[in-house]
N, C-alpha and C positions, 0 to 999 in steps of 0.2 A: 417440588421441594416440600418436605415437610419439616416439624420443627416443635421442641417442647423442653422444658426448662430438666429434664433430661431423657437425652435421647434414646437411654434404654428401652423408654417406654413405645420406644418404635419398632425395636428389633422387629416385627411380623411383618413390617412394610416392606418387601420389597423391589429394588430396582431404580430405587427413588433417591437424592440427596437428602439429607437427613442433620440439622441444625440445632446446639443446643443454644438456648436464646429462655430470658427471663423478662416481662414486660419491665420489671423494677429499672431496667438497664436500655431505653427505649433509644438513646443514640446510635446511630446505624447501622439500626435494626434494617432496613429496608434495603441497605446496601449488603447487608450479612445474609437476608433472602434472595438478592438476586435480582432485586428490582423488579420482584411479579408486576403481570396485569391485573389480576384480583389476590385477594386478601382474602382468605377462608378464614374466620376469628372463632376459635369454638370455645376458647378459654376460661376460666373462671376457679379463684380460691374461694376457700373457707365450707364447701358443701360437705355432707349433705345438712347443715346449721343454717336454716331458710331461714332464722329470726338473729342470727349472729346482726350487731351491729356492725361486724367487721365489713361487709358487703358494700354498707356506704361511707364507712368512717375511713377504710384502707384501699378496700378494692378498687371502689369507682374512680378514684380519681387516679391510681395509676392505670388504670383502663382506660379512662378516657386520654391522658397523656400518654401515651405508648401508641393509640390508635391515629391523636391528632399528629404526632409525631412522623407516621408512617404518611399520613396525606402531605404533608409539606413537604418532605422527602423524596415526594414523586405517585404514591400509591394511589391509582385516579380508580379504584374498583373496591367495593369493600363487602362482604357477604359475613354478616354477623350474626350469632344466634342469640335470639335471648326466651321468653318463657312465657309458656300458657295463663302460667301465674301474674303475669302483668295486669290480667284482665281482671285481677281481683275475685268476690266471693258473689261474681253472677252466676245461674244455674242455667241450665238448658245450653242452647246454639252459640257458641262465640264467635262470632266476625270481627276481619280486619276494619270494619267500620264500629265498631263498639267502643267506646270509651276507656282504655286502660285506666284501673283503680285499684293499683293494687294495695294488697294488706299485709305484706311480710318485708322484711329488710332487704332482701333478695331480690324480688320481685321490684323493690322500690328503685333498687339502685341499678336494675335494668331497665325501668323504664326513664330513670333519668337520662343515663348514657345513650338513650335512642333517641331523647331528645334535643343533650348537647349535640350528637351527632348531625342532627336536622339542621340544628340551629348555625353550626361549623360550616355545612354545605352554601348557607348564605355568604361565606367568605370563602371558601375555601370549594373549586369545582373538584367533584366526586361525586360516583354514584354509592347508590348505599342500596342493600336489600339488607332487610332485618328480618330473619327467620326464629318465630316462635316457633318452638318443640314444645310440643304434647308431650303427651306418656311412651318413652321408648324404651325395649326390652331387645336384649339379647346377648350373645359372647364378649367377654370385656366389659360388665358394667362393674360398678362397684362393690362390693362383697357384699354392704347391707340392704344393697336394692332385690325389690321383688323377686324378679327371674332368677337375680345368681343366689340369691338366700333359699328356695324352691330344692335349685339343682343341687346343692352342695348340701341338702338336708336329704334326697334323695340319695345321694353317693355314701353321705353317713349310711343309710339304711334305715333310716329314722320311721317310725310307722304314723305319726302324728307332726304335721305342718300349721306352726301356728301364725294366724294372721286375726285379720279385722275381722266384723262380719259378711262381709263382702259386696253387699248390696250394690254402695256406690258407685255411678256411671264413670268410668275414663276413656277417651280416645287412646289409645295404645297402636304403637307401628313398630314392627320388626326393627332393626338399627340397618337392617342392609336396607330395606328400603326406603327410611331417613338419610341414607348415605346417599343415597341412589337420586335423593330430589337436591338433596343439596349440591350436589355435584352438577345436576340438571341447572340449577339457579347460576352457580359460578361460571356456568360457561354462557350464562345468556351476555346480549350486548347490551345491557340497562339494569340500572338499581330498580330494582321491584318496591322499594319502602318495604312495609310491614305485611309479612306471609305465614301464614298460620301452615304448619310444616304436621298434619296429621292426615288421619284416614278420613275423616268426615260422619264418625260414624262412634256410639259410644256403647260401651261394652261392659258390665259389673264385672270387679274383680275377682268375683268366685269363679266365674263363667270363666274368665282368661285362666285364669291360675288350675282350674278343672283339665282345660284341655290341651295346658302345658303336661300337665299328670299324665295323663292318656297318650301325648303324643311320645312323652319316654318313658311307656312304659309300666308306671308304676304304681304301689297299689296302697302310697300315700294318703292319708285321710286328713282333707283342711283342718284345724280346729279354730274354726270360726268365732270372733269375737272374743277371744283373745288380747288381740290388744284394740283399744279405741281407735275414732274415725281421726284423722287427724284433724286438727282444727286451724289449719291456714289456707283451707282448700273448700270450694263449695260440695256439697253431697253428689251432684251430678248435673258434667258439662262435658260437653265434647267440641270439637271445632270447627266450623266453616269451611269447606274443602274449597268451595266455588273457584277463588280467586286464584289454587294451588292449580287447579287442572286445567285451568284456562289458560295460565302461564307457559304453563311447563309440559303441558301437553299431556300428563301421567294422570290415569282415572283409575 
């Protein structure tokens, strides 16, 4: 079953039931899903505004009410995503052993929710896997993100693509095969805790975005440094695969 605050946004699913459901409205939510064994949580307003105070001032706490909700309710599995951005403005290797610090509002009010989360399992039995996502690209993201701003500048015919200078390091994974491990994680029998959901491996965005061009085709020219580095993000980190392919078997 899947389910979003509206279900058009499903149309391409399917064969699947298909639920329209808002967390704002978190009373039986769990009996309106069906009483799953896990809880795939991929949810979240307010982006892409990583510094909105909305994140912790609105979001988090009907997040985390809607999520406590669904445990006392019956939901003993919970597979939730939250963000590379948790780990704050360290450079190089990220490990699930590293100390989240994070520095945007976003960022802040995911690592709270993962740790009321923690804190609930000492009353409340549930497993929990919390899936940080890295950098993912592909069909269906957002219109101002990378990949789809690339493609849709390309279809214009546009002969100049403006971006950053491109230097800096990110982990980047296709969405099928972010789809592909999360799906792996929700059918395991056990809460993972905290799982850094990338390739293990860090890649400058000229480099990615070069041979996005190439592989459709076309004879776009980046125009580099164009807009500034962002500054909620370190220069260059990528993530920790270890714990990803030990688990879930996928190298």
């Amino acid at each position: 079953m899947a389910t979003a605050r509206d279900v058009a946004r499903l149309d391409h699913l399917e064969g699947i039931e298909k639920v329209a459901l808002d967390i704002s409205d978190a009373a039986g939510a769990f009996d309106r899903l069906g009483r799953p064994n896990v809880v795939v949580h991929l949810g979240w307003g307010g982006l892409p505004n990583y510094k909105s105070l909305h994140h912790f001032e609105h979001e988090l706490p009907l997040q985390y009410d809607f999520l406590k909700q669904l445990i006392v309710d019956g939901a003993s599995r919970l597979v939730i995503t939250g963000t590379c951005l948790e780990y704050g403005m360290k450079s190089g290797e990220l490990s699930e052993l590293d100390t989240p610090e994070p520095t945007n509002a976003y960022a802040l009010a995911k690592h709270i929710l993962h740790r009321q989360l923690e804190l609930l399992q000492t009353q409340l039995p549930f497993e929990l896997s919390w899936c940080r996502l890295f950098y993912l690209y592909g069909q269906g993201q957002a219109p101002t993100s990378l990949w789809s701003s690339l493609h849709a500048a390309i279809e214009r015919g546009e002969t100049r693509f403006n971006m950053s200078q491109g230097d800096q390091l990110r982990d980047f994974l296709p969405i099928e095969r972010a789809t592909e491990l999360l799906a792996t994680i929700s059918l395991s029998h056990k809460g993972l805790g905290p799982i850094n959901i990338c390739s293990g491996k860090g890649i400058s965005v000229r480099a990615l975005v070069e041979s996005w061009i190439a592989a459709a085709g076309s004879q776009i020219v980046p125009n580099l440094g164009h807009y500034p580095y962002p500054d909620y993000e370190p220069f260059a980190f990528w993530g920790n695969a270890e714990k990803l392919h030990r688990t879930t078997g996928h190298s």
